[in-house]
C-alpha positions in Angstrom: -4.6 5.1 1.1 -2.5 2.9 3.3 -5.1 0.4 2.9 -4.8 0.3 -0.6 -1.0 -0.1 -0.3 -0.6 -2.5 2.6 -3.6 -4.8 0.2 -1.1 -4.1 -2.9 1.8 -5.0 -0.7 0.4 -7.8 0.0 -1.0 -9.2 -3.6 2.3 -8.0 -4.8 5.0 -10.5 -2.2 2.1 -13.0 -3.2 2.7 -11.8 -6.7 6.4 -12.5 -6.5 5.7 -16.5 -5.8 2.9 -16.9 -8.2 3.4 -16.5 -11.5 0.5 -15.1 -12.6 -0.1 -12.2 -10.7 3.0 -9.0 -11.8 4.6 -9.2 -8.0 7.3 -6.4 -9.2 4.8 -3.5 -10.2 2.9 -3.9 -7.9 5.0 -3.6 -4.9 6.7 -0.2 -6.6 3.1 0.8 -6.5 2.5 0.3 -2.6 5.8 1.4 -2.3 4.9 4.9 -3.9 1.6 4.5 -2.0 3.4 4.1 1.1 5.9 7.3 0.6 3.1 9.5 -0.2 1.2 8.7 3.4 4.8 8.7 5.5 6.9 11.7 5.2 9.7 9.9 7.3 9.8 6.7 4.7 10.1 9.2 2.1 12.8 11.3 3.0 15.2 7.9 4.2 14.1 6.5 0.1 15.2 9.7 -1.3 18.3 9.9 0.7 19.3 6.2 -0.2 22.2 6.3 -2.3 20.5 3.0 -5.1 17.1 4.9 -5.0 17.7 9.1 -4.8 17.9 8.9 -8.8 14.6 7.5 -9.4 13.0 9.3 -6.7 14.7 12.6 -8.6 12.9 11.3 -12.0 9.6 10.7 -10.2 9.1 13.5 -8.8 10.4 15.9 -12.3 7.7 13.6 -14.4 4.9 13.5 -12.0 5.3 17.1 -10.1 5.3 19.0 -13.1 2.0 21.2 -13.6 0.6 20.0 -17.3 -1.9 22.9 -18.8 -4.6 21.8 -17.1 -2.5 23.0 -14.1 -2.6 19.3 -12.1 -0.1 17.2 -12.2 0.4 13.8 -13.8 0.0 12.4 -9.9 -3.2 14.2 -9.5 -4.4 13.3 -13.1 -3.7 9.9 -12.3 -5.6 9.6 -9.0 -8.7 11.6 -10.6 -8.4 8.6 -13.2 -8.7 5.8 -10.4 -11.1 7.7 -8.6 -13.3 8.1 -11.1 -13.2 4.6 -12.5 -13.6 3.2 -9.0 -17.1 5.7 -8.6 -18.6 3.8 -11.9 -18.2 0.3 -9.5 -20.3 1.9 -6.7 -24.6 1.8 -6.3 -26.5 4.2 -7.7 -28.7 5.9 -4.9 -32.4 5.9 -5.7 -34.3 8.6 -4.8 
């Protein structure tokens, strides 16, 4: 996971010279990555006076159980992980 968002961080500060690439979503996506692998990062984001409200929305959006009993977060990463298992081999048998 912190591969994925130091390589999103990455694309993303490349993202803010270019362009082409969306630099912005990007690095509020490695940012997110980066909270949910560092408890320590999260808890000085939340307590940041510019950033404690969004952190507050996030977290009543994505935390709340749907009826499927996951939450959007988890719904979301089953989405990504299962588009990312149609781009690997097939094993023969």
């Amino acid at each position: 996971m912190s591969a994925l968002a130091s390589l999103l961080l990455i694309v993303g500060l490349i993202g803010l010279i270019v362009p082409i690439l969306p630099g912005i979503p990007l690095l509020i996506l490695s940012a997110l990555l980066f909270t949910a692998n560092s408890p320590g990062l999260r808890r000085r984001l939340v307590n940041s006076p510019r950033l404690a409200a969004y952190f507050q929305r996030f977290d009543a959006v994505f935390a709340t159980p749907g009826a499927d009993g996951l939450t959007a977060w988890e719904r979301a990463k089953l989405k990504v992980l299962s588009v990312l298992s149609l781009a690997l081999p097939k094993q023969r048998r």
